[in-house]
DOTOR-700812 format. One record per residue (C-alpha): residue in three letters; x, y, z. Coordinates in steps of 0.05 Angstrom, whole numbers, plus 5000, padded with zeros to 4 digits. Layout:
BEGIN
ALAXYZ;...
This chain:
BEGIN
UNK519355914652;UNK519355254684;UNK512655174728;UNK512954674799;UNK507354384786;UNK510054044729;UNK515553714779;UNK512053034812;UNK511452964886;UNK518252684904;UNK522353244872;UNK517653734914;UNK519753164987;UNK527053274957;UNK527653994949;UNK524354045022;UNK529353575049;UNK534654015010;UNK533154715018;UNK530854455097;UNK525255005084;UNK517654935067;UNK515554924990;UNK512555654983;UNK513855864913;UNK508755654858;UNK512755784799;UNK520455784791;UNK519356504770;UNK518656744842;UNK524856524864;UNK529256504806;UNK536856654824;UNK537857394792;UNK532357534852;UNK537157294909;UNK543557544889;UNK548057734936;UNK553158234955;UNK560957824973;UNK562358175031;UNK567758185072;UNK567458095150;UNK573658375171;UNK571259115133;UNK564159115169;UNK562959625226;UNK559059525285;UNK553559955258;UNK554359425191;UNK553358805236;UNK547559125277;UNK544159175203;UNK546458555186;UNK542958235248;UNK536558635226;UNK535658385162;UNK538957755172;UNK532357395158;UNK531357745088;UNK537557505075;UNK536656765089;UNK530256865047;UNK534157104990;UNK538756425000;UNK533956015004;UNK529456264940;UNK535956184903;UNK537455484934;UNK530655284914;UNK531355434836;UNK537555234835;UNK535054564857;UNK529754634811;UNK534354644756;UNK537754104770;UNK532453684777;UNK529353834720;UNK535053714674;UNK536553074714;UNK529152814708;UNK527352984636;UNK535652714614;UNK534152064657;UNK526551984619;UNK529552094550;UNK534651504565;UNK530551024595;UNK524950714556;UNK520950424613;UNK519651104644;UNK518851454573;UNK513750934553;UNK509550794623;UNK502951034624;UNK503151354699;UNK510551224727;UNK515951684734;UNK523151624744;UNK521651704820;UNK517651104813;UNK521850624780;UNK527250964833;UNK522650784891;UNK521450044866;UNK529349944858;UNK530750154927;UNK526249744954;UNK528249064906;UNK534449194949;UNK531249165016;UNK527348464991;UNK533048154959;UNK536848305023;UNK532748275088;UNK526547825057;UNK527247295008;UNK533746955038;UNK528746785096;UNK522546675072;UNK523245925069;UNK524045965147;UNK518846295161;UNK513545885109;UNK516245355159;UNK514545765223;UNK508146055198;UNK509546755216;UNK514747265205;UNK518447735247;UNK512948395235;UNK516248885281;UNK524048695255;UNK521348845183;UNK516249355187;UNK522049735223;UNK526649665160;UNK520649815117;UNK519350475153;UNK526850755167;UNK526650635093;UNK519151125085;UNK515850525045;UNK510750465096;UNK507051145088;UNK508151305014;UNK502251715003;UNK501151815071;UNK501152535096;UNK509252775111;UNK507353135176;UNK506652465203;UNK511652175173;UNK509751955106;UNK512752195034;UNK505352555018;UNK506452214952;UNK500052024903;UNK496751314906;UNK500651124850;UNK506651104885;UNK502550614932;UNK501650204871;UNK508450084846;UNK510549854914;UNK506149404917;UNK508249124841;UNK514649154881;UNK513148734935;UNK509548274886;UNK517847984876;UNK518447714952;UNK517946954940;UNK511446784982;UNK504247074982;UNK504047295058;UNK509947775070;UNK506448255021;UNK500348235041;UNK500748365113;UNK505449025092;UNK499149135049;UNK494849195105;UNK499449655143;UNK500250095090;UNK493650025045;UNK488149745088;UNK489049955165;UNK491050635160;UNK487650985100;UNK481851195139;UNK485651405198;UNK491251855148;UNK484152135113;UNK479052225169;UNK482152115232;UNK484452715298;UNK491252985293;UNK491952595362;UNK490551965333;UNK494752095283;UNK500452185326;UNK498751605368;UNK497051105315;UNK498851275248;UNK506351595264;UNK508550955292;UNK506050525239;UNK508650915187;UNK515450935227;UNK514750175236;UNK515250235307;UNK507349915309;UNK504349345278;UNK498249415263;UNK491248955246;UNK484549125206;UNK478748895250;UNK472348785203;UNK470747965185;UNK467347645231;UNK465046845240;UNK458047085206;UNK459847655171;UNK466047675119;UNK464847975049;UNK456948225090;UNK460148755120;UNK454449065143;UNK451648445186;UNK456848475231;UNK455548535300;UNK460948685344;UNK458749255383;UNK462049885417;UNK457250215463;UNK459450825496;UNK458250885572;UNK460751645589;UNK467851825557;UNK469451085531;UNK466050545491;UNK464849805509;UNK466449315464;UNK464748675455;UNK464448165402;UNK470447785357;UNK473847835297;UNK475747185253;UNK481547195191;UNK486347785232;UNK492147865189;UNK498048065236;UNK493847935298;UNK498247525334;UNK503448085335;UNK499748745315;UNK499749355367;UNK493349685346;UNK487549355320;UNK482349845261;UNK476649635293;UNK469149665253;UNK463949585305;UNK456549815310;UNK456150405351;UNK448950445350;UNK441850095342;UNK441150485271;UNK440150195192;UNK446049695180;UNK450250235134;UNK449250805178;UNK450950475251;UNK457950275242;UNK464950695267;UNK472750505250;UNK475650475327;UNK483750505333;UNK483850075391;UNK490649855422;UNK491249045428;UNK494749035496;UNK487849305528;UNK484448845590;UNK478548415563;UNK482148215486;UNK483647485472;UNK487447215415;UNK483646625413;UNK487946205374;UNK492446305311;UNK489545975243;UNK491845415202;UNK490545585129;UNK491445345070;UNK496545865047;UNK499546505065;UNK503746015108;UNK508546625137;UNK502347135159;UNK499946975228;UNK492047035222;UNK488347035287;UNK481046925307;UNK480347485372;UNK475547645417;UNK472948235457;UNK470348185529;UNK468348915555;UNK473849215529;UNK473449995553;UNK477650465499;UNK477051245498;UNK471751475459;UNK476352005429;UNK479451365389;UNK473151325342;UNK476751515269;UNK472052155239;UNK463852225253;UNK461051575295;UNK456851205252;UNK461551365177;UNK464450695190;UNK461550305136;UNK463050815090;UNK470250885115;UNK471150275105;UNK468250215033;UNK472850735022;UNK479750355043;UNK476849804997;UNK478250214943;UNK486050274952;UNK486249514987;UNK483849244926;UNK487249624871;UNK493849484914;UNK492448744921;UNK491548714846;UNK498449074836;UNK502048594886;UNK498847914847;UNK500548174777;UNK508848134794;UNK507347434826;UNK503647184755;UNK509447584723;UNK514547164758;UNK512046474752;UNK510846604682;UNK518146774673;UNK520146204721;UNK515145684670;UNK517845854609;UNK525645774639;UNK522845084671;UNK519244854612;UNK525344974565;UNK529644644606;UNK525243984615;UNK524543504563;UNK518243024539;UNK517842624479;UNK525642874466;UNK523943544462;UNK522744074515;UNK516244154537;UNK515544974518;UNK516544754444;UNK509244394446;UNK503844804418;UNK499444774469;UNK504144944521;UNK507545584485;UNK499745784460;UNK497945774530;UNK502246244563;UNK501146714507;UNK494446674526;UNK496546764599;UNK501147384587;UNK495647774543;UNK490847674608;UNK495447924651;UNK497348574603;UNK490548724606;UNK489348684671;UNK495349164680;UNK491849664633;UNK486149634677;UNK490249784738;UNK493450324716;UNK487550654691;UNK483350524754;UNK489350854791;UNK490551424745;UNK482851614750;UNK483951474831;UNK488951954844;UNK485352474796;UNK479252374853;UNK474551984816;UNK470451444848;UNK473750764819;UNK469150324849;UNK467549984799;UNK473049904761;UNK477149654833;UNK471649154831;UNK472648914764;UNK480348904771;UNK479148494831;UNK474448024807;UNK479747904738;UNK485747804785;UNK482947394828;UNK480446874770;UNK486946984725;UNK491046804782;UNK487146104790;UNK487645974717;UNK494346204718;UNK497145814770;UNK494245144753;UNK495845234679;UNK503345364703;UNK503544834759;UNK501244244698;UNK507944494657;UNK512244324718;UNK509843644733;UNK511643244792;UNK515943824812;UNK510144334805;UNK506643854867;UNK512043994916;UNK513144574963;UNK519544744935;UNK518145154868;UNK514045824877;UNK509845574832;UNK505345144882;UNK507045704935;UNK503246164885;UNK497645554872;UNK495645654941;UNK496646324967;UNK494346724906;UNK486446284922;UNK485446844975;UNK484447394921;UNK477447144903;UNK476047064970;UNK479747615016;UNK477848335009;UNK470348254975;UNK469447504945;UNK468847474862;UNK460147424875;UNK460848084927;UNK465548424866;UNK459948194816;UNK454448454856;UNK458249114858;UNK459049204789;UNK451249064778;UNK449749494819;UNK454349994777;UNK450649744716;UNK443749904730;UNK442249074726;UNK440648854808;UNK434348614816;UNK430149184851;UNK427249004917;
């Protein structure tokens, strides 16, 4: 017979939703429908003795139902899942999606072709979107707590359902939308979902996998960036709350976020050991938004420098053991980087496809300018770079959601994005000429937003330094 555990995590969210039960059967056997037939009976023939026993063993009843409502969904299912595989070659041949990922990725193509690309032009111009408007949509819709755990809210899907939203997300036409989702979804919150109390969870994570909170990650500082461990903004606890004090430079969504995942030093003890993830609200006496920063891309994410003067927070707020920050936080790096590699590979997708319809349109020397050698060569160069780069992806998140430590191969991903997508976008900006210069094309949005990956997250030298280390090759001091 047909085991569950062969069905992936959404039919098991679907047949919940369905049945309105909990999933308690481990094989189809135990619930299969000869087990929960049942007699037709007629109410008008029933006796009050009948209805008394009825009443009794009503619950056995609605056991029965449901066991049989189960398989029966089970079934179907099944037979829709393996008859929609067979016809549809991208989920046949895909090395770790499903139909319920390529289902999940459609569904939400619809919510960025509707509510998000018609406007981000505007706000490019503004330099900020509206984060509460379209976290909100985001989370009515569940793509803001994927594989985040479903009594809070979440679909308690596998990381790799992470990853294809973020390929997803990699079609809104700017660099900044995604990646503040990203840090709601992938870089604030993993701790918290993995380590944190059940009341933080309900105060922190709920609403910001409902969309009802924005929130911020709270680790770069003016000295300290890819150095995690010399920051040194500092939470001292003084009875039931710490203090904290310090500042916090490159905030994505800290102009508008609710909460703030704060890494301060909790104590005077060795740099990796001192450290604790805080969830502290933003609306607290003693914060400052200092001022909101000018980059040189991610024009619609609002990045804030902000400070902390004796702020008092519960000391209940700290996310797992004080002084696992640091290692919390090495932890989220894992999934922020593998999801920021996912996100930047549709972007080099797209203006790859957006080049080649460009460059045959646009004539040099009375011929267009694909047909040159060196241009067609080139992007055949590009596109094998970026296939292998999506091999590495999907390999790092395959071994991810098995429970290996991916480290490493995060790191290298990282590192490979980041320097494709610099070679990639000033290869493809060259082929569009004059119009490549102006802010019109997404291919000089892409120019500058996509120079964050070797910067954000763990610059190229931290990632190299990493992967030493992995190697056996860092100088021993």
């Amino acid at each position: 017979m047909f085991e569950t555990e062969k069905f992936s995590e959404p039919v098991k969210v679907r047949l919940k939703e369905e049945s309105g039960i909990l999933w308690k059967f481990s094989r189809v056997e135990d619930c299969a429908p000869e087990e929960a037939t049942m007699p037709v009976i007629n109410v008008d023939d029933l006796t009050d003795k009948d209805k008394a026993k009825m009443e009794v063993d009503q619950l056995k009843i609605e056991v029965k139902l449901e066991r049989a409502l189960v398989s029966k969904c089970c079934e179907e299912m099944r037979d829709y899942i393996q008859s929609g595989a067979d016809e549809d070659p991208l989920v046949k041949d895909h090395p770790i999606y499903t139909h319920e990922h390529f289902a999940l990725k459609e569904s939400l193509n619809k919510i960025i072709e509707q509510e998000i690309n018609p406007y981000v032009d505007q706000w490019e111009e503004a330099g900020k979107f509206p984060a509460h408007k379209i976290f909100k949509i985001l989370g009515n819709a569940g793509f803001l707590g994927v594989n985040k755990p479903i009594e809070y809210g979440g679909l308690g899907l596998d990381f790799s359902y992470s990853v294809a939203v973020s390929e997803e997300l990699g079609n809104i036409r700017c660099g900044g939308v995604p990646m503040a989702i990203g840090v709601q979804t992938d870089m604030a919150t993993p701790a918290l979902a993995r380590f944190g109390s059940p009341e933080l969870k309900e105060e922190f994570l709920v609403p910001s996998i409902s969309g009802d909170k924005v929130c911020c990650l709270g680790v770069s500082e003016v000295g300290a960036g890819s150095d995690v461990a010399s920051i040194v903004t500092k939470a001292v606890r003084k009875g039931d709350e710490l203090v904290i004090n310090g500042g916090k430079m490159w905030t994505t969504n800290g102009t508008q976020a609710d909460w703030m995942c704060l890494l301060a030093n909790t104590s005077e003890g060795p740099p990796h050991k001192n450290k604790s993830l805080i969830c502290l609200p933003m609306n607290l006496p003693g914060i400052h938004i200092a001022r909101k920063i000018n980059k040189m891309g991610m024009w619609s994410s609002d990045t804030a420098e902000v400070f902390f003067d004796d702020v008092r927070v519960p000391y209940k707020n700290v996310i797992g053991q004080e002084g696992m920050g640091f290692t919390y936080q090495m932890l989220q790096f894992q999934e922020e980087r593998l999801w920021g590699v996912a996100n930047i590979l549709t972007m080099m997708d797209n203006v790859i496809r957006e080049t080649i319809q460009y460059t045959r349109q646009r004539k040099i020397f009375k011929q267009p300018v694909l047909h040159h050698q060196s241009v067609h060569f080139r992007l055949a160069e590009l596109e094998t770079e970026i296939e292998l780069l999506r091999s590495l992806l999907f390999r790092s998140t395959a071994l991810y959601i098995k429970g290996n430590d991916v480290t490493k191969l995060a790191s290298m991903a990282k590192l490979k994005a980041g320097r494709l997508a610099r070679e990639l976008g000033d290869s493809c900006l060259q082929y569009w000429g004059g119009m490549g210069f102006t802010s019109e094309v997404l291919v000089s949005r892409f120019y500058r937003d996509s120079r964050l990956m070797s910067i954000g997250a763990g610059a190229d030298e931290v990632m190299l330094s990493i992967i030493c280390k992995y190697m056996d090759t860092l100088p021993r001091k």
